[in-house]
Structure formats: C-alpha cells, structure tokens
C-alpha positions in Angstrom: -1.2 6.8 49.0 1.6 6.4 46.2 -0.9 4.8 44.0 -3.1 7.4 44.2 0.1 10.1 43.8 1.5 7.7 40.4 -2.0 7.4 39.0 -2.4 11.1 39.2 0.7 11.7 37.4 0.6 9.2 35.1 -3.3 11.1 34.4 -1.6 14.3 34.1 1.3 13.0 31.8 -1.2 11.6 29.1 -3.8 14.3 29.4 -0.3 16.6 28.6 0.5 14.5 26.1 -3.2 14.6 24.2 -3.2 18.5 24.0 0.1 18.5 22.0 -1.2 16.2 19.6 -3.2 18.1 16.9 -6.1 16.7 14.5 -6.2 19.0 11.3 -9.4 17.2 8.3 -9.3 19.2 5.1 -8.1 18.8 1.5 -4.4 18.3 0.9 -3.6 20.5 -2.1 0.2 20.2 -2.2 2.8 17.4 -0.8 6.8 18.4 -1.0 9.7 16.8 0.4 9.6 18.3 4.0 5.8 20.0 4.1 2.1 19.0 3.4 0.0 22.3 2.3 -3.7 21.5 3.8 -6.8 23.2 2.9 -9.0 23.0 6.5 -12.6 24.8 6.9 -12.1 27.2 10.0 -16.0 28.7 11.1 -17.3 28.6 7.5 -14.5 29.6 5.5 -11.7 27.2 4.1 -7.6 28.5 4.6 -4.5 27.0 3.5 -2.1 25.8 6.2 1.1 24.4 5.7 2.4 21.7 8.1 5.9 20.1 8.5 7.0 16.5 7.8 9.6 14.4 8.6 10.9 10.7 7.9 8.8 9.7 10.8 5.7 10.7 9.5 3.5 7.9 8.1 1.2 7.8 5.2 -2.0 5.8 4.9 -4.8 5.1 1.8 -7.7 3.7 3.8 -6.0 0.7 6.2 -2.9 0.3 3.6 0.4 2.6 3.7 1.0 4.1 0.6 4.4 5.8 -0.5 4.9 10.0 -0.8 4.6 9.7 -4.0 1.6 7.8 -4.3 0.1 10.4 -2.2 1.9 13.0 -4.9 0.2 11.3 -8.1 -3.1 11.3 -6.4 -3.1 15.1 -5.3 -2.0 15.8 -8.8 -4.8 14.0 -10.2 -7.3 15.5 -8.4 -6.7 18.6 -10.6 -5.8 21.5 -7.4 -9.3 20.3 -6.1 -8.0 18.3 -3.6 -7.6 15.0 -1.9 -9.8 14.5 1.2 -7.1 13.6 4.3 -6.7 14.1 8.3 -3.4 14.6 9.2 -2.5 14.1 12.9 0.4 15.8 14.4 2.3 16.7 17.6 3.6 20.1 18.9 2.2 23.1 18.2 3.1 26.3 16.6 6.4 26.3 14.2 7.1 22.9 15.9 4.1 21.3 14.4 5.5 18.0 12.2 3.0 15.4 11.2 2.8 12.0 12.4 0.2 10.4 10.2 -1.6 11.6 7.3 -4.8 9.4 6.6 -5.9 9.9 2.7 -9.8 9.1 1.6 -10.7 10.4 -2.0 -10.7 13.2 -4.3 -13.3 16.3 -3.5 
C-alpha cells in the first residue's frame, strides 16, 4: 500500500513538474544580457515575446554549446530575419527564465 501511495506522488510530482516547464519554437530576433526577444507563430500570426535569462541558462548550436555571444553574432547576421531556435523554460508568467535555448539556422 505505501508503494502504491509513493508511486502516486512521485507521478503527481513530475507530471507538476512537466506543466511548469514551457516549450516556446520561433525566431530569436534579439539576445541582451538578461532577456532573449522570440518571434513564435501563435494560430497563424507571428508575435514577439520576450523571455528572461539567467547564468543558468544554457546555449546550444546543434549538439555543441556555443557562447552568448556566438548566439549574438549569428542573430546579427541574419539581418532582423531571424535565427530559427526553441527555447525551453520553467515557470510561467513574469517568472518565466529560460533553461536551454537550442539554435538551428537563419530564416
């Protein structure tokens, strides 16, 4: 019976855990010190959203990590079109920081 009970919780605990984590795909437009600006397509038409970083958050160019300011020189090369990235964070609301931004190629 406490098997059953700790399994339960432990169910509820990461199924909790998976609803505050947040999956945003778009175009990153603009990378600063402390935000990312990301353009995502919402039911046809495309909006700009802004989402917190912090010295947690990790960066990655296909399976390598790249710096910020890699990530900087390629958004600025891609001429305000746009780098194509997924950004995965946790918390939601104002509290939304990024964990991992995930970088694939210009638009």
């Amino acid at each position: 019976m406490l098997r059953v009970f700790s399994a339960a919780i432990a169910g509820l605990v990461l199924m909790t855990s998976l609803v505050l984590a947040g999956d945003h795909r778009g175009y990153l437009k603009a990378v600063e010190k402390d935000k990312l600006t990301v353009t995502v397509e919402d039911k046809d038409k495309e909006k700009d959203i802004e989402i917190k970083t912090d010295d947690k958050t990790q960066y990655f160019g296909g399976k390598d990590t790249i710096r910020t300011t890699d990530l900087t020189k390629m958004v600025k090369d891609a001429e305000g079109k746009g780098v194509r990235a997924r950004v995965v964070t946790k918390g939601t609301g104002p509290e939304e920081v990024a964990t991992e931004v995930r970088v694939a190629g210009k638009r």
